[in-house]
N, C-alpha and C positions, 0 to 999 in steps of 0.2 A: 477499339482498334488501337489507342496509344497505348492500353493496358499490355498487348499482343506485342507487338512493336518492341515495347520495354522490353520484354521478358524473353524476344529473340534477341535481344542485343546483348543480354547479359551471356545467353546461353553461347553466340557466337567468340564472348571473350574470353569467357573458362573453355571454349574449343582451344583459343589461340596461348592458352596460358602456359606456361613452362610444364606447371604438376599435370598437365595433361596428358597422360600414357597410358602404356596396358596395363602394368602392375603397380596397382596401389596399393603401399604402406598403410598398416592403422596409422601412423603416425600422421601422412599426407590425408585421410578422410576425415581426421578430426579439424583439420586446418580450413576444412569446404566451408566455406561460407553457404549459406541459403537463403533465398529472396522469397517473401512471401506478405499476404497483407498488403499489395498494391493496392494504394485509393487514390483516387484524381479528385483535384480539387472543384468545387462549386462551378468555377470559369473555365476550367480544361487549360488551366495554364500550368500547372503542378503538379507532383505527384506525391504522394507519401508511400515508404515501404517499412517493412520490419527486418530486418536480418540478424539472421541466426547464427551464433558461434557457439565455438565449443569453450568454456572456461575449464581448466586442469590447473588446480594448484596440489599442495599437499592435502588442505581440508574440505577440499568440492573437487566434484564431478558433473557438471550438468552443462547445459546447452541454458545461455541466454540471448533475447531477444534485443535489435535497439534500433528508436527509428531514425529515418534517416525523411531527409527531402530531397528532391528533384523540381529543378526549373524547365520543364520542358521547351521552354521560348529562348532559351539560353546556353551558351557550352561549357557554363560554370559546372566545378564537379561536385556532384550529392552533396548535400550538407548533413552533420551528423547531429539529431536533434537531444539526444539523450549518450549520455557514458557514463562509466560503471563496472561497476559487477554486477548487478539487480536487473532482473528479465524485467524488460519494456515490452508491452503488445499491444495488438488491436489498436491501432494509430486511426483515426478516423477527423473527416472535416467538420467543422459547422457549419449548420446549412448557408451562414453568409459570408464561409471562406474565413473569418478575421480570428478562429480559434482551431488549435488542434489538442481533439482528446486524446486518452491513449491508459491504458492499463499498467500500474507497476506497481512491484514488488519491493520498492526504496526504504519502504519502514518495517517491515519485514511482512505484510501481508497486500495482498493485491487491492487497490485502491484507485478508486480512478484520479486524473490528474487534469489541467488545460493549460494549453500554453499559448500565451499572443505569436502571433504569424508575424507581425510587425515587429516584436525581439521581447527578450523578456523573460523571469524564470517562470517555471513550470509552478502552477497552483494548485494544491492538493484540494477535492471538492468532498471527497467523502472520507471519513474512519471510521471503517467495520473492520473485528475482527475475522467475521467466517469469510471476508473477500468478497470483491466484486465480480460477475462473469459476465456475462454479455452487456451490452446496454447499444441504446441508439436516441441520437435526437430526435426531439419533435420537430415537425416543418418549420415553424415561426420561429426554432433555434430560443426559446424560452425554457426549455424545459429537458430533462435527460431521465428517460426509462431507463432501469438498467435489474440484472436479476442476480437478489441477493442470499443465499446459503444459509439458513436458520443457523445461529452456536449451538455449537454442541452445549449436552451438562459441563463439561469440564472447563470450556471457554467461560461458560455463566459464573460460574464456582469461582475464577481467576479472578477475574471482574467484579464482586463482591469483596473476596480476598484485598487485593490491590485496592480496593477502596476503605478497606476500613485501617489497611496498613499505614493512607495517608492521612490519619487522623490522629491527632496525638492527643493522649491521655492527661486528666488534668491531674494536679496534684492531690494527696490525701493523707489522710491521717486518723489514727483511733482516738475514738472518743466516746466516754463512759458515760452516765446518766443514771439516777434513777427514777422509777415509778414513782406515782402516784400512791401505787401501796407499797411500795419501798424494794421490789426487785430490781435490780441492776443491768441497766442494757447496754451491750458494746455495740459500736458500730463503725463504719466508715464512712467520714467526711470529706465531702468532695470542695475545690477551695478552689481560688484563684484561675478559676476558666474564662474565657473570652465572652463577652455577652452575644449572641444571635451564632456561635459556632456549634456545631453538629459534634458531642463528646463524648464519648459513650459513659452511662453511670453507676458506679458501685455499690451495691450495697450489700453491706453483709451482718447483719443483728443477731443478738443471743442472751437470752433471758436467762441467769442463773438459776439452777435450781428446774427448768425444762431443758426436754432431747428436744 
């Protein structure tokens, strides 16, 4: 019923708003705000919503989301729990009211996040790159299902990539040798690496006189 309630209330003030007429501008439809994502808190004292703008700069064109609170016991106005440029979504309670999750896009892939109700910044709980999409608490608020997107090949391939890029290469040098029966062996020596780091290692030999 408060869900309902809200959502005539909004609907009667974009009745009474100025841009309200027969002929709408592209210009005036991108400016429509949109209410969506309604959740009431644990105690029926609050409410959480998502709303949706249009972002237009030179280099984007998209619609982002951002949530927002409601005190329904009170005539303070929404409070805005997230801003940006980065889509916020699926705003959602814990089951004991003291946490609000919610979906964003702030490192450049969807990720979920929790923020204390009590004040406080937003804490990032997962980093995946294929994104987060759905998810719901458990009852006892211990726990959070949520459904994740296998990586692609090319995600994997990154990921490997960017890992061996942050390994630096130890020093080296040529260094000759010979046999036991007296052929000549070159090769590369690896020197002055870190003890217990992860380096990748060289080697490249060659017996005079064999292909």
């Amino acid at each position: 019923m408060k869900n309902f309630v809200f959502c005539l209330f909004l609907f009667s003030i974009a009745a009474r708003s100025p841009t309200a007429q027969s002929n709408w501008s592209p210009e005036q439809c991108l400016k429509l705000k949109n209410i969506a994502g309604t959740v009431v808190s644990p105690d029926g004292t609050k409410l959480l919503y998502a709303e949706r703008e249009a972002l237009m700069t030179d280099d984007r064109s998209e619609y982002i989301n951002q949530i927002w609170l409601v005190d329904l016991k009170a005539t303070n106005k929404p409070v805005q729990l997230t801003r940006g440029d980065k889509n916020n979504i699926q705003p959602t309670w814990s089951p004991d009211g003291q946490w609000i999750s919610f979906v964003s896009n702030r490192d450049g892939n969807n990720n979920l996040y929790l923020l204390p109700v009590a004040g406080g910044e937003s804490e990032k709980v997962t980093d995946v790159k294929s994104g987060v999409g759905s998810y719901k608490w458990s009852r006892n608020g211990q726990a959070i299902a949520m459904l994740i997107a296998d990586p692609t090949p090319e995600d994997e391939e990154k990921n490997i990539t960017s890992e061996w890029a942050s390994i630096p290469l130890p020093k080296t040098k040529v260094i000759k040798w010979k046999s036991t029966d007296g052929q000549e062996i070159q090769g590369l020596l690896t020197y002055n690496y870190i003890a217990g780091t992860n380096v990748p290692f060289l080697l490249n030999s060659k017996l005079k006189g064999y292909s």
